[in-house]
C-alpha positions as CSV (number, residue, x, y, z in Angstrom):
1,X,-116.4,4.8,-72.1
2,X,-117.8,8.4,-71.2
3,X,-121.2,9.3,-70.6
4,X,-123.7,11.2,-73.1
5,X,-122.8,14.9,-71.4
6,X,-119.1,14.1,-72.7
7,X,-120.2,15.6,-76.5
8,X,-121.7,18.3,-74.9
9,X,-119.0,18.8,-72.4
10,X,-115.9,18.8,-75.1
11,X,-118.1,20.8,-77.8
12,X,-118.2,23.5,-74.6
13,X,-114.8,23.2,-73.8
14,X,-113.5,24.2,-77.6
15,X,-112.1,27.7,-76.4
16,X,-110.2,26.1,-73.6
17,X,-109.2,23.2,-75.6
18,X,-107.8,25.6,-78.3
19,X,-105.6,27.0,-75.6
20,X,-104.6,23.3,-74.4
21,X,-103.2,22.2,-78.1
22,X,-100.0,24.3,-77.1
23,X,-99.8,21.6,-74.4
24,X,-100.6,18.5,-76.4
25,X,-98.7,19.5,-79.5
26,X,-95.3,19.6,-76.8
27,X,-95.7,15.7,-76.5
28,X,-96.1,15.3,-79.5
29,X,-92.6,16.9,-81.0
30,X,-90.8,14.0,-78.9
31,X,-87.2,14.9,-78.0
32,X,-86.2,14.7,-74.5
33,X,-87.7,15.8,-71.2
34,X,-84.8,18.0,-70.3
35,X,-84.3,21.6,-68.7
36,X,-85.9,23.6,-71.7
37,X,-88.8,20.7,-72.4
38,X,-89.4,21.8,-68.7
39,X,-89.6,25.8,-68.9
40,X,-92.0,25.0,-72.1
41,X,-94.1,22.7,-70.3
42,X,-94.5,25.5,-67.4
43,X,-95.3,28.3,-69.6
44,X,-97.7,26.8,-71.7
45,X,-99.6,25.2,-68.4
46,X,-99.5,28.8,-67.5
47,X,-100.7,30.0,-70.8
48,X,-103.9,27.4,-70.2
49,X,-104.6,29.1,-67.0
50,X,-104.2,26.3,-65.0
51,X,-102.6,28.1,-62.1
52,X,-99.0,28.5,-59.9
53,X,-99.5,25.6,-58.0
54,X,-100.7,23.6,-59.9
55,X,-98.1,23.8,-62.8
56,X,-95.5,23.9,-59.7
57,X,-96.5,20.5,-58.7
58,X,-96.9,19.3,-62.2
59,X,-94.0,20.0,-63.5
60,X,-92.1,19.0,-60.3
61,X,-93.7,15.3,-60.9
62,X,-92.5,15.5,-64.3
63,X,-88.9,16.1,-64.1
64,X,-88.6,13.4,-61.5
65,X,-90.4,10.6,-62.7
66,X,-89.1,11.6,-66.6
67,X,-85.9,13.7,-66.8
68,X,-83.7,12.7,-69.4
69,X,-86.0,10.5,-70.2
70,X,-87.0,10.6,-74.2
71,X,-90.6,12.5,-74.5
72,X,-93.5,9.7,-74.8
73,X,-96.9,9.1,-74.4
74,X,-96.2,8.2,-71.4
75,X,-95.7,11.5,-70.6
76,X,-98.6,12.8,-71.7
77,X,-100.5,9.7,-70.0
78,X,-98.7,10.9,-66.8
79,X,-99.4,14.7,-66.8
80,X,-103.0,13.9,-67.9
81,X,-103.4,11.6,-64.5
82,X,-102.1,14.2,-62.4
83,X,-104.4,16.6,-63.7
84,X,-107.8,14.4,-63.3
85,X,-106.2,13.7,-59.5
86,X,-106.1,17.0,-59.2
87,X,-109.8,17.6,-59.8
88,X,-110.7,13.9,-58.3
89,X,-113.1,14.2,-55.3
90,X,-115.5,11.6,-52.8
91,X,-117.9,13.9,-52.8
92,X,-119.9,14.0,-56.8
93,X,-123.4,15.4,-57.0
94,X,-125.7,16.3,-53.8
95,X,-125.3,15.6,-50.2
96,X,-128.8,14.0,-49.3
97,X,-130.2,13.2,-45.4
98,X,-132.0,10.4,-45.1
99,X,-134.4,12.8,-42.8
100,X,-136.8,15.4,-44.2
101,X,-136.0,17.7,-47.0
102,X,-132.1,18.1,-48.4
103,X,-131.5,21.7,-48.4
104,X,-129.1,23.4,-51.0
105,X,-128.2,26.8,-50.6
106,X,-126.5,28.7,-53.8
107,X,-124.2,31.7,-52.8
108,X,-122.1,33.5,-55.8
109,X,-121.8,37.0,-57.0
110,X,-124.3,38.8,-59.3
111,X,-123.5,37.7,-62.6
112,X,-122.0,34.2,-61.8
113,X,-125.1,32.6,-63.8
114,X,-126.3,31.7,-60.2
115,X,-130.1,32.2,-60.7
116,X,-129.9,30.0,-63.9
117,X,-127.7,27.2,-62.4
118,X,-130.5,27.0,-59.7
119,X,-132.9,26.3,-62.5
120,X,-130.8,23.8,-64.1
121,X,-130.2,22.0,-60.6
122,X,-133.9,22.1,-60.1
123,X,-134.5,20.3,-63.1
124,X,-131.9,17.9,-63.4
125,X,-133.1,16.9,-59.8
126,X,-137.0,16.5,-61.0
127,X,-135.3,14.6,-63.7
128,X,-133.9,12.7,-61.2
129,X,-137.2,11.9,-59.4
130,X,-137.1,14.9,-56.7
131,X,-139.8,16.4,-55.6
132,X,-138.4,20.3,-55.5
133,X,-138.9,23.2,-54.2
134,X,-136.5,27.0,-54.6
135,X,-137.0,29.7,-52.5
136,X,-136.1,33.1,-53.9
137,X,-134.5,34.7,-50.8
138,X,-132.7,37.2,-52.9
139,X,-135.3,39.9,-52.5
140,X,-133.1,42.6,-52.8
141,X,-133.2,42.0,-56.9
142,X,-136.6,42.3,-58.7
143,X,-135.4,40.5,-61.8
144,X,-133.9,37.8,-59.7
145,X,-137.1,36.5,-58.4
146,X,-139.1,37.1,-61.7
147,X,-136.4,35.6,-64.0
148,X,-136.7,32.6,-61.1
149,X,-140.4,32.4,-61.1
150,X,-140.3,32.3,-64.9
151,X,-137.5,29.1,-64.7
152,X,-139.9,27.4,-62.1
153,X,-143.0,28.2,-64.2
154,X,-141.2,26.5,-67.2
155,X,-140.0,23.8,-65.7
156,X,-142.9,22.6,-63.2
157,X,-141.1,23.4,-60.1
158,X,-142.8,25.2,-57.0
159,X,-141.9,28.3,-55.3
160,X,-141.7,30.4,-52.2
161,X,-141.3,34.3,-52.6
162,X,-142.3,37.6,-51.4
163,X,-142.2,41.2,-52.0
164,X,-139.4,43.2,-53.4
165,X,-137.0,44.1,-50.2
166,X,-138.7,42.1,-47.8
167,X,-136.7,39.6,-45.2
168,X,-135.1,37.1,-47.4
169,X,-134.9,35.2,-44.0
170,X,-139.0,35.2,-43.7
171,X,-138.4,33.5,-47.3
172,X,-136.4,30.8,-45.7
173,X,-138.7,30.2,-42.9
174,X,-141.9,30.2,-45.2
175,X,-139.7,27.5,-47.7
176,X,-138.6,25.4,-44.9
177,X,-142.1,25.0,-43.7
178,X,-143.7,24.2,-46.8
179,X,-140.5,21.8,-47.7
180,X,-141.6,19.9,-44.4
181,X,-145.4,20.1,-44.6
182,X,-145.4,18.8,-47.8
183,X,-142.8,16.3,-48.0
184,X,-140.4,17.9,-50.8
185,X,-137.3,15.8,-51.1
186,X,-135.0,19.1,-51.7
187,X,-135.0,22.8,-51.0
188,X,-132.7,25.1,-53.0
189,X,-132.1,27.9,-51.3
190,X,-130.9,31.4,-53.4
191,X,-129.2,34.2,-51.7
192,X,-128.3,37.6,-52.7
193,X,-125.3,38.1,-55.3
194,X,-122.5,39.5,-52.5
195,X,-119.2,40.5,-51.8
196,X,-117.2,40.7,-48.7
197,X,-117.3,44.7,-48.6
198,X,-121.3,44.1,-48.2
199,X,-121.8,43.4,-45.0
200,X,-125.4,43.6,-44.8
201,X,-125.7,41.3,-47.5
202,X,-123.4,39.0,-45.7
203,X,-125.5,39.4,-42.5
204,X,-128.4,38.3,-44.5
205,X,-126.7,35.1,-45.5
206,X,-126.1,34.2,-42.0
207,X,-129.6,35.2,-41.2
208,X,-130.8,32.7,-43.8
209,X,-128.6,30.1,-42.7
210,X,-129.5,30.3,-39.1
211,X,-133.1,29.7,-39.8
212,X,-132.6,26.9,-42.1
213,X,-130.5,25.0,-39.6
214,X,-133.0,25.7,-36.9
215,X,-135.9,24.8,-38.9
216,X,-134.4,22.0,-40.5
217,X,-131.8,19.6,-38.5
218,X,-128.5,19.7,-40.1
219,X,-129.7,21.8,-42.8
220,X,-127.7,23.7,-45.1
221,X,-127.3,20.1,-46.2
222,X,-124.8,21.9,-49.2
223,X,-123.7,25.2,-49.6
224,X,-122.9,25.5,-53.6
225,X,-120.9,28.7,-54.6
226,X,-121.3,29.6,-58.4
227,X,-118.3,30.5,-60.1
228,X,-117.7,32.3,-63.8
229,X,-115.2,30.4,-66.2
230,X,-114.9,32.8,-68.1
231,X,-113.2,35.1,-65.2
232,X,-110.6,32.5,-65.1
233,X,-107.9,33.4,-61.8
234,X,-110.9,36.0,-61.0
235,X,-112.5,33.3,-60.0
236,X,-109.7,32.1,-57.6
237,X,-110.1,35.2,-55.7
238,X,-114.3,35.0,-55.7
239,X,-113.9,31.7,-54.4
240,X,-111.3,32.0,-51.9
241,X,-113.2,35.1,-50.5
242,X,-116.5,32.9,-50.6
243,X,-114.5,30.4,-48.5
244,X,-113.5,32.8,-45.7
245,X,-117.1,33.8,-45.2
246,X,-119.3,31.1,-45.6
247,X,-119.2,27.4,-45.0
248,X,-119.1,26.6,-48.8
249,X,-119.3,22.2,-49.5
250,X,-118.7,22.5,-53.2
251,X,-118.6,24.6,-56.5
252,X,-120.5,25.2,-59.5
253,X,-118.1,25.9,-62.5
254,X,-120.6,27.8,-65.3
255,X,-120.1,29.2,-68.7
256,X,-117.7,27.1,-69.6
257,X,-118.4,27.3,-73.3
258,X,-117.9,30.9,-73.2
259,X,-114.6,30.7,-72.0
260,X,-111.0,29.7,-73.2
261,X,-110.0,29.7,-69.4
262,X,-111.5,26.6,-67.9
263,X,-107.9,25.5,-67.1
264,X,-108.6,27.5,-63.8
265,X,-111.0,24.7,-63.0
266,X,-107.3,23.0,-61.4
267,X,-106.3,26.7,-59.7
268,X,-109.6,26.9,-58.3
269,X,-109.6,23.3,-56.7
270,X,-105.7,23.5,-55.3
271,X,-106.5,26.6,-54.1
272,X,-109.8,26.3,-51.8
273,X,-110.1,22.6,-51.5
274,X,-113.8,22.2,-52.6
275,X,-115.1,19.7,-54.9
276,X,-115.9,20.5,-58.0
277,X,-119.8,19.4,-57.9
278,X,-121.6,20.4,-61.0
279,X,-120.7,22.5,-64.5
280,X,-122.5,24.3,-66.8
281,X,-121.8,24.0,-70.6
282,X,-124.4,26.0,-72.0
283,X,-127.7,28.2,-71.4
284,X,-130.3,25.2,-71.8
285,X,-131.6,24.0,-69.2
286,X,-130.4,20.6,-69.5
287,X,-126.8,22.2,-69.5
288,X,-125.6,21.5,-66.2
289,X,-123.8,18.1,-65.5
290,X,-122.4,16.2,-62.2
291,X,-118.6,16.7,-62.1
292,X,-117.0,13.8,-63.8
293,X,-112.7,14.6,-63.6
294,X,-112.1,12.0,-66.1
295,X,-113.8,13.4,-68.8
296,X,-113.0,16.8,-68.4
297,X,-109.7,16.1,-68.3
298,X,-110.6,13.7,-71.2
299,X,-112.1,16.2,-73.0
300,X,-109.0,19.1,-72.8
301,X,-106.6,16.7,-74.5
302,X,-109.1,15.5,-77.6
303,X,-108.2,17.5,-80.7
């Protein structure tokens, strides 16, 4: 029924399963979907992290397709497809042009595990049968560009850098060029870890953008932000700030194994509309899957 990341993705999702049992084991004491089945149903949606408005809706749904209605697995069946429509999207995977090379930019904070999701994307898209290319534009970060190089090194994948501090724009420029001269199917962009208090960090993202789009047509093809599961809300905030500065097309959702709070995953989507693209599920570099809403939501409600 599910795909071969689905053991990997419900072995990762054990500390946020744990905190989903409290959900499944209220189905399964039966009685009647009443006012206090209700109130318990909220509070432990809550207690999973899933979000206000999310368990709003949810709950609303409930009570008037089931009140008074004797508890069933019908109920469960129904709360589990209004979660997986929740997360439901058109818009899986990568956003290719049919025109010259697809380019990816990655935005998220320092810390998000951006610099090793871009190494995961890189691979899973040679895996895939892209020629690839990743241009370390954040320059203000030493370790950044090594710890990159390394990834690249390991995993066959070219790169375009430059000195510690220099123009992450030049970066760009350089990466677009060679992306075009020799026919590279994809370009993943990185970009400084930033927040909206840094402006010059967010001026350097809109430098980098400009020169992509004016060396490439249509480029930034996708603009991925990386968020931490294991902030939980936090990362609510991160990506509704993210959204209010840059033209983000979709998220990353890593470290979910670390985390008992990748219920946010429904806060996060209700709140700032993007799809849900990719998630990471471990530190190996084969960790990092296309967004599949049936089997995460699958994968929640499996003891």
């Amino acid at each position: 029924m599910f795909g071969k990341f689905f053991t990997k993705l419900k072995k990762g999702l054990t500390k946020t399963r744990d905190v989903f049992t409290g959900v499944v084991d209220l189905f399964r004491g039966r009685g009647r979907v009443d006012k206090a089945f209700l109130e318990e149903l909220e509070k432990r949606l809550y207690l999973a992290d899933v979000g206000g408005y999310a368990v709003g809706v949810i709950v609303e749904r409930v009570r008037q397709g089931f009140l008074d209605k004797e508890v069933s697995d019908d109920v469960q069946t129904f709360v589990k497809q209004q979660l997986r429509e929740m997360l439901t999207d058109a818009s899986p995977g990568i956003n290719y042009t049919m025109n010259g090379p697809t380019v990816v930019m990655i935005v998220g904070v320092n810390g998000s595990g951006k610099t090793t999701t871009i190494a995961k994307l890189a691979n899973r898209l040679k895996s895939e049968g892209k020629k690839v290319v990743v241009a370390a534009c954040d320059t203000f970060r030493a370790a950044a560009v090594e710890q990159l190089t390394v990834w690249c090194e390991r995993i066959g994948c070219d790169i375009v850098k430059n000195a510690q501090g220099s123009d992450p724009a030049s970066v760009a420029h350089d990466a677009c060029e060679k992306a075009k001269a020799r026919g590279f199917d994809v370009l993943i962009v990185d970009t400084a870890g930033r927040l909206h208090t840094q402006a010059h960090l967010m001026r350097e993202l809109e430098k980098i953008h400009k020169v992509v789009t004016r060396q490439i047509p249509g480029a930034p093809h996708d603009t991925l932000m990386v968020l931490d599961a294991t902030t939980g809300q936090n990362a609510v905030t991160q990506a509704e700030m993210f959204s209010k500065s840059v033209k983000c097309t979709g998220i990353v959702l890593t470290k979910l194994d670390g985390s008992a709070k990748g219920g946010a995953i429904f806060a996060i989507k209700q709140k700032v509309g993007l799809p849900v693209k990719y998630v990471g599920v471990g530190e190996g570099i084969e960790d990092l899957d296309v967004f599949n809403p049936d089997e995460y939501v699958e994968a929640l409600f499996q003891k």
